[in-house]
N, C-alpha and C positions, 0 to 999 in steps of 0.2 A: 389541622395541619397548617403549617407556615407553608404562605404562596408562593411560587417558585418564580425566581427571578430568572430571567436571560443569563448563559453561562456561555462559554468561550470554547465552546466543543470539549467539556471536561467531559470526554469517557475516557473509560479506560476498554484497552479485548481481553478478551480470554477467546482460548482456540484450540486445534489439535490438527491443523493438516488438512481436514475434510473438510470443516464449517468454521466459522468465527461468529462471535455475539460481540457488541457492544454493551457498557453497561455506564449509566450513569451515576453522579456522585451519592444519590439516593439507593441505589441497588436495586435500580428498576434497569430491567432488561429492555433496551429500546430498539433493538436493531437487531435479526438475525437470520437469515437467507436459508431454507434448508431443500435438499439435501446436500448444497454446495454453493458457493459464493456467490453466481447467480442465479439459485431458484429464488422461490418465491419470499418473499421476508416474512416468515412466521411473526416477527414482532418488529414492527414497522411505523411503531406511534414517533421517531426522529424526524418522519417525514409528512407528519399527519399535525402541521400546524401549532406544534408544541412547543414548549421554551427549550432555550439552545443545549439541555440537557436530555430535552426529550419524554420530559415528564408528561403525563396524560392533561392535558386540557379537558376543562368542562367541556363536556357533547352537548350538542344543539337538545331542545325538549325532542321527547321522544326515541333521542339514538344514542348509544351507546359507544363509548369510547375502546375500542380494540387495540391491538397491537402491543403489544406488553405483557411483563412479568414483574409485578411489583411488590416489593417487600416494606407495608406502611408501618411504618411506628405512631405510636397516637402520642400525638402533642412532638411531633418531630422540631428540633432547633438546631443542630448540626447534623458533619458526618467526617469522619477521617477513614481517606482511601490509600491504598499500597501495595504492590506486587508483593508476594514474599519472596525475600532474597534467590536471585536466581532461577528465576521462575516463571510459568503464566500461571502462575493461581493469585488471584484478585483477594482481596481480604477489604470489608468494606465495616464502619462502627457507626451505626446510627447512634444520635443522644435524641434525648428526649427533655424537653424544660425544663424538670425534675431531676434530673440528673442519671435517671436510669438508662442503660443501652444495651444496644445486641449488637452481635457481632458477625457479619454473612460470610462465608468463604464460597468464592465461586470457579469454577475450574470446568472444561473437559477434558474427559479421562484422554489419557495419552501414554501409549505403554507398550514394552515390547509382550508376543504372544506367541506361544509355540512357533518362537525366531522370528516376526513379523511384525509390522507396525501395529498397532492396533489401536484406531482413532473412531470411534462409533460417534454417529451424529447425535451425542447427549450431551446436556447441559446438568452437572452436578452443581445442589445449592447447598450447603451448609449453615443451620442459623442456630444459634446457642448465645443465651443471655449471659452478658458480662455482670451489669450491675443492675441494683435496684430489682423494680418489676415494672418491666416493661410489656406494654401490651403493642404487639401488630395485629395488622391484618395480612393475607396473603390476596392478591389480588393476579391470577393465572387468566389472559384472553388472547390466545393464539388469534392471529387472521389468517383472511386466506385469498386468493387471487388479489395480490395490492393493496390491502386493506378495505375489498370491496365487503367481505362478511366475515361473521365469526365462525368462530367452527362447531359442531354438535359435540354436546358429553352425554357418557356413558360412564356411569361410577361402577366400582367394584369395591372393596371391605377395603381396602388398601392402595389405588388406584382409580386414575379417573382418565379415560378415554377422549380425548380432542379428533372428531371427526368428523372431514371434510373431501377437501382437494387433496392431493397427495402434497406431503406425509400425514401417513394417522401417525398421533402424538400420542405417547401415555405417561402422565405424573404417575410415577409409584415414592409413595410416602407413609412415613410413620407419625405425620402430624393429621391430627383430625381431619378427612376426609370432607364432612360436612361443613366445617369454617371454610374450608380452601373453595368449594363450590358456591357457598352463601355467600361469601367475602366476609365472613364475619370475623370483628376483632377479638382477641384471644388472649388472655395473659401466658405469656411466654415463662413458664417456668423449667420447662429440660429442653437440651437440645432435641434436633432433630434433620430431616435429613428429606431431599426432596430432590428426585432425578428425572430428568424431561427427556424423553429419547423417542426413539420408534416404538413399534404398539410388539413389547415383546414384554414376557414374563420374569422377571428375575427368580433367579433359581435361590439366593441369599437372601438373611434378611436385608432389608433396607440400608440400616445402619451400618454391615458390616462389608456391604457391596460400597457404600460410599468412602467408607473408611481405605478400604482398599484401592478403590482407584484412585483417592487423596495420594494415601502413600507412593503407590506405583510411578502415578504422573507427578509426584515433586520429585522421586527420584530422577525421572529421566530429564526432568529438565537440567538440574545439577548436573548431570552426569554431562548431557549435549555442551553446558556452557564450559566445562571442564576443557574443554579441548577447544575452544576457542582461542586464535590468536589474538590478543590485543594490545594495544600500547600502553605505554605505563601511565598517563593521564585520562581519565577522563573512562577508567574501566567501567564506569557503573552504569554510565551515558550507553557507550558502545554495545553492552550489555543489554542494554533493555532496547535498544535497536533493532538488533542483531534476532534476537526473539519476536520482537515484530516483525521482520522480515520474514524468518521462518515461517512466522502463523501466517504470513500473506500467500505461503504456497499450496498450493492443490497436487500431496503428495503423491494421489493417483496415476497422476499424465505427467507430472510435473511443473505446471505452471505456474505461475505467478502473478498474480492480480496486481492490477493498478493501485487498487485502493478498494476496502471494503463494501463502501457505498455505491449508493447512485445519487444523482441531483443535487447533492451538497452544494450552493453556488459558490462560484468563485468569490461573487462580492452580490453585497444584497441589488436584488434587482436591476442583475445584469444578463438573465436570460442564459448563461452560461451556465447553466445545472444539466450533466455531463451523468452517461454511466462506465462506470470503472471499473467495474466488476470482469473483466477481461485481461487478457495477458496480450500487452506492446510489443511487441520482437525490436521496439526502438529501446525499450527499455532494458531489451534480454545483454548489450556489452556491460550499462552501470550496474546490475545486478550481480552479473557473473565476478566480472572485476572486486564489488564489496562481497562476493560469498569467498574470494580467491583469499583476497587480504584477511578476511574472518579464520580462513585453513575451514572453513564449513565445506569440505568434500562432496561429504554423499547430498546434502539440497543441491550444491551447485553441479555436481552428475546428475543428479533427477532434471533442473532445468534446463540441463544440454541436452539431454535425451528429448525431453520438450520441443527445443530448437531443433533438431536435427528430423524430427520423424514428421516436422511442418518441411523440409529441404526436402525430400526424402518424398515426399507427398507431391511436389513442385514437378512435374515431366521437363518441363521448359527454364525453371529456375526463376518463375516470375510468382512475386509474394503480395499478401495482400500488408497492410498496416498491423490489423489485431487479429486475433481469433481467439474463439470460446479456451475457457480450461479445458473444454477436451476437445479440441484442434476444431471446435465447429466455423464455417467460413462464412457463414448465413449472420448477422448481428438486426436483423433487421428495429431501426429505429421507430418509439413509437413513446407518444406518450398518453403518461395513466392518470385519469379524471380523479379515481378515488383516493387518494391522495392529496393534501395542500401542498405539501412541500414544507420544508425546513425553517423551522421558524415563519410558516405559513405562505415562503416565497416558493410559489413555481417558475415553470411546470417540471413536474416528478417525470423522466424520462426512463424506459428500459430498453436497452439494445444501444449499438452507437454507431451512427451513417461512418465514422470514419474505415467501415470494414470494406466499404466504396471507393475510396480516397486515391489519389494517386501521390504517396506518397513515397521519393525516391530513397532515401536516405534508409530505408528498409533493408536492402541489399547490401550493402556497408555492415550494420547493425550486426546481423544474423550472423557474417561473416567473422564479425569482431568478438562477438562470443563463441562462436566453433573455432576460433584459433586455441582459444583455451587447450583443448581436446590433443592438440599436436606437440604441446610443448610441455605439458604437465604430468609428469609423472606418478603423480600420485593415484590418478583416475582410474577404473575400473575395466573402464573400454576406450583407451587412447583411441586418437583420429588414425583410418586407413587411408590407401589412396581413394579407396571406392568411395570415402567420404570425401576427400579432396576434391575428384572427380564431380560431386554434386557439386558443393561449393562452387565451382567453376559456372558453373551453368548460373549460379547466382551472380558467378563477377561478371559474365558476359551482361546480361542486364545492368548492371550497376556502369560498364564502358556504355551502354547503350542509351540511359537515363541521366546519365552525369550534369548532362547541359540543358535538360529536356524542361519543362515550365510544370509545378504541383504543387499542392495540398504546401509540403513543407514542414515541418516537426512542430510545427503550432497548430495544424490543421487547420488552416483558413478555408470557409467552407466558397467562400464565393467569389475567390479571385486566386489565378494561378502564376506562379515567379518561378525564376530560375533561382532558386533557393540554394545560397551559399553552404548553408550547413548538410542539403543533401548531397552538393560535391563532393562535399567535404567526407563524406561517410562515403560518398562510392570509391573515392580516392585511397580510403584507410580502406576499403575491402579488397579494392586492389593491393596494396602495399601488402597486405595479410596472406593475401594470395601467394604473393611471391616469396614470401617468406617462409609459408610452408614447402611451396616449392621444392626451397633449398631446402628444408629438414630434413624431406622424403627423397635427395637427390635428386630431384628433377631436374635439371638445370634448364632444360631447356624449357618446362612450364613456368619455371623462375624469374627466365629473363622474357618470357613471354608477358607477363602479370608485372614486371617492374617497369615496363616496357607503358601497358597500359595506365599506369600510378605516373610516372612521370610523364604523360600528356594530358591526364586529368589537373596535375599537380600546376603546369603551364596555364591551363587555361583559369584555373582559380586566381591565379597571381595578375591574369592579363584581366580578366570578367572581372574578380570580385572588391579588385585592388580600388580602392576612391585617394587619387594622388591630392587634389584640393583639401579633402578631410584627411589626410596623413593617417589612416584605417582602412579595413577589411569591411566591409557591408555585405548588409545581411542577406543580397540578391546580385547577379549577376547587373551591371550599370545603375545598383540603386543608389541612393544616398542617406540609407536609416541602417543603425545598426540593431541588432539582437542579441540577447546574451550567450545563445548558441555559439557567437566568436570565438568565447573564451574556452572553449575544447579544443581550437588551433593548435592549443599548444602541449595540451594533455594527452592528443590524438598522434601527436608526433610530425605537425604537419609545420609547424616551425619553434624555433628553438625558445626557452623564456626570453631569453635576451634581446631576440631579434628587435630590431627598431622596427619593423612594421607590427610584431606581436605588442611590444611596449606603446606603439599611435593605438593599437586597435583598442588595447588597455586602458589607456585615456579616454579615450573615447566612448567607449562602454557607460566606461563608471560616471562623465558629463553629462549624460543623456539618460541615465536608465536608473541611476542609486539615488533612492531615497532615505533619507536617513542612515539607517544602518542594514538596509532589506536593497537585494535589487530586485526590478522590473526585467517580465521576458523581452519588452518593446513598449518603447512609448507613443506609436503612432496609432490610430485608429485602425479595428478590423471589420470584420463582420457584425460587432455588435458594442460598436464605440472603441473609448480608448480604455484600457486596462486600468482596475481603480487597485487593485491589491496585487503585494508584492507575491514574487513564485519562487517559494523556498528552493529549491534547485540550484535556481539562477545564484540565489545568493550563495549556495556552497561553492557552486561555480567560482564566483567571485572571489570564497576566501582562499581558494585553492589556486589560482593563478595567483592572488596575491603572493603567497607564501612561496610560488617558483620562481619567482622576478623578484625575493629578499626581501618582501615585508611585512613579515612576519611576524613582528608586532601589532599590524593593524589588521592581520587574518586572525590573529588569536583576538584580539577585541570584539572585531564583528562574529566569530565563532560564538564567543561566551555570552556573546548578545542574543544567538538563535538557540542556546541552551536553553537560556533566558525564556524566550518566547514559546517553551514547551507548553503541554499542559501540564496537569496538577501529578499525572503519571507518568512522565515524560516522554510521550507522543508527538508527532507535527502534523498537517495537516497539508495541503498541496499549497495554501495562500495566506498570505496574511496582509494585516491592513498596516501600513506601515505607521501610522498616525493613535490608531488605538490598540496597537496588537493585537486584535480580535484574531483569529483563525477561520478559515472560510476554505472552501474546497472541499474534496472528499477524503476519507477520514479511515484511518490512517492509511498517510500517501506512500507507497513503494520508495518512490525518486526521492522524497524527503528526507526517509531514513536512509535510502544510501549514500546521500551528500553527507547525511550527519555523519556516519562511520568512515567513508573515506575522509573528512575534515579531520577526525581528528586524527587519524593515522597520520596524515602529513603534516600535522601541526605540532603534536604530542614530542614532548622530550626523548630521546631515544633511554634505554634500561638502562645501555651502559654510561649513560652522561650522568643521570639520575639518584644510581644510587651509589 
């Protein structure tokens, strides 16, 4: 086999709501958390010191390399990877130096069921020889607790048993039972067919259960993109977005993961390896906002229902930062030995202290996506007063916190500010406040909540305002700025034109743009100065460009972060702005929904177009 070199975080996901896999440009399965985005990573070799694809590294004498699902071609020399059209089902073509190849199709089933979702935590493999005679090997070694062991088998005529820590795993297969256990290589002459799920019995043959949930799950995802809004540039982009974002949700509760991962560093050997496997409530207004503009309804109702029964849960109206996909409050941080980390950089953490944090701008957030609820018609369970009513309790914290010294939306762990961008969110949760007010008549909680916006709104202008820097800074008397500024204008808190939006605009992009990426901040934190850019920030950027008329230079730096995809067109939370590499955890929530809102507001309108 040709030795693998460092790759640029080329996976590609496949998913279905419950769980998500990663898989690499080889069709090795290296990443997959089961029974839900943060258990345990059944295959977890991304993290176990291997190259930036995640392929298996030589094990030390005596130990065994775990964590993966590998599909070898012998005398492997390429591979060409692709979603199919409208899709998550992955299609991967090994070659071989001979010219021979096979062809893997990977997918979980995802499908409607007597009227219901129906997304089982199984990984379907399809492999069927294109040309020549190609011979693989299969190579199946679930881990278990973090890669500390493997798990025990248990064969049967058709099936082979992975058993351990929970989940028990069962391959049912119509490819030689005995190669799949021995690792032995095989000449691949007929297709075949290979399903990884819970330790349950299929009632179908093999081949005809895989066939089937092939079919089922490429319909529905056709069908789900069918009814996608999107602009007339850049549909294919938006598309495959749009379906990552989906797959980042935990249809159960409704949540939405950060990012698939954990430990992914920001930038090598910057101690910054983060877990994300958790749902932001900072993240729940850009979410809702990109599921709003998508017309994706029913995800964006499942994540309000998410938002509201974490409100709802609140007696006081006092929220933490993150919680579990299923509302847990507990994240306690911890990090895992058995592991190296990512491309061998630690350390591999699981849980994230930010569930501690005092971070304000929370209350705003929550707020900013339940307005959704009040104004949109289309919903299933528009906002009551009773919901109004919690809300409140939320803005009363947010009057309460507006000025108060925190964490802040970067999470600094070791020093606390009166952080511009949490006013700024308690401001918009007041302003939302009032607004609902009005919808539901209230007038007089209306002008109560307009009341409280416009003293938050005073004090931003007098605290945040730097007259010597002609800008907005990033803290109540500071004198640095952060790219969080540039939602001033997005958030409704001043106009594009305004001359202090246009200083802060300046300002930003002197201080924070490199090349064609921006920076969240260029000063030192908790663990130095930031060495890669934060795709976010840069959508940020192209999108105040494009309100303030320039429009030409948001669509340059737009088609430059196209640009910087991977090979499946993914992003990642970071990039390097000097080698384009990708760094962060994979794939980022906020990445895609800068990409999709970018191009919304960049895109030619229909009727200019055609």
């Amino acid at each position: 086999m040709a030795p693998a070199e460092p790759r640029n975080l080329d996976l590609a996901v496949i998913g279905n709501c419950a769980f998500a896999a990663l898989i690499d440009r080889k069709a090795t399965v290296v990443w997959a958390c089961l029974p839900r985005f943060d258990g345990n990573p059944v295959f977890c070799s991304l993290l176990n010191g291997a190259d930036g694809n995640g392929a298996p590294e030589a094990p030390a004498e005596g130990e065994a390399a775990i964590g993966f699902f590998a599909i070898d071609l012998d005398g492997f020399a390429r591979s060409e990877q692709h979603y199919l059209r409208n899709t998550a089902i992955l299609v991967t073509t090994l070659y071989d130096g001979s010219g021979s190849a096979v062809e893997v199709t990977d997918f979980a089933p995802r499908l409607k069921h007597y009227g219901r979702p129906f997304r089982p935590t199984t990984m379907v493999r399809q492999i069927r020889p294109v040309i020549g005679t190609p011979r693989v090997r299969i190579r199946l070694r679930p881990a278990q607790n973090y890669g500390a062991q493997p798990m025990a088998t248990t064969r049967g005529s058709n099936h082979i048993r992975y058993v351990g820590a929970d989940p028990i795993l069962r391959l049912t297969t119509d490819a030689p039972v005995t190669f799949i256990l021995d690792e032995t290589p095989f000449l691949l002459e007929d297709s075949f067919t290979m399903i990884l799920g819970p330790d349950e019995i299929l009632t179908r043959p093999v081949e005809d259960t895989g066939r089937q949930f092939y079919e089922n799950t490429h319909d529905y995802w056709q069908e789900w993109v069918r009814y996608l809004s999107l602009p007339f540039e850049w549909q294919e982009v938006v598309i495959r977005a749009a379906i990552t974002l989906k797959l980042s949700a935990f249809e159960e509760t409704g949540a939405i993961v950060a990012a698939m991962t954990t430990s992914i560093p920001e930038a090598p050997g910057s101690g910054r390896n983060w877990d994300y496997r958790y749902c932001w409530l900072r993240d729940a207004y850009f979410v809702v906002h990109a599921l709003n503009r998508l017309g994706a309804t029913r995800t964006m109702e499942e994540h309000l229902r998410y938002i509201n029964n974490i409100v709802v849960s609140s007696a006081d109206g006092r929220l933490q930062p993150v919680y579990g996909v299923g509302q847990e409050t507990r994240l306690v941080e911890r990090e895992v030995p058995t592991l190296k980390g990512f491309r061998g950089i630690g350390p591999v953490r699981v849980g994230n202290q930010a569930y501690e944090h005092v971070q304000n701008d929370v209350y705003g957030s929550v707020i900013l996506a339940a307005t959704q609820s009040f104004f949109d018609q289309r919903l299933k369970r528009p906002g009551t007063i009773r919901l109004f009513e919690r809300l409140e309790r939320v803005g009363e914290q947010a009057i309460l916190f507006h000025d108060r010294p925190d964490a802040g939306l970067w999470e600094f762990r070791t020093r606390a500010r009166v952080h511009t961008f949490s006013a700024l969110m308690c401001w918009a949760g007041c302003d939302r406040l009032a607004k609902i007010g009005e919808r539901l008549g209230l007038s007089s909680r209306a002008a109560y909540w307009r009341g409280a916006a416009n003293r938050i709104a005073r004090a931003i202008h007098a605290k945040a305002w730097n007259e010597a820097m002609g800008s907005f800074v990033d803290s109540f008397g500071g004198e640095a700025v952060d790219a969080s500024l540039l939602l001033m204008r997005e958030l409704g808190f001043v106009a594009p034109q305004d001359p202090r939006f246009l200083g802060t605009l300046a300002a930003v992009e002197k201080t924070l743009k490199r090349g064609k990426h921006l920076f969240r901040y260029a000063v030192a934190d908790d663990f130095g100065v930031p060495k890669t850019a934060f795709n976010i920030c840069t959508f940020w950027y192209i999108n105040a460009l494009a309100a303030v008329g320039r429009r030409e230079e948001a669509r340059d730096l737009f088609e430059n972060m196209l640009a910087s995809r991977n090979a499946v067109g993914l992003l990642s939370e970071d990039i390097d702005p000097e080698t384009g590499a990708l760094w962060g955890n994979f794939p980022q929530t906020y990445s895609m929904v800068g990409l999709i809102t970018s191009a919304m507001n960049l895109s030619r309108a229909w009727e200019e177009a055609l």
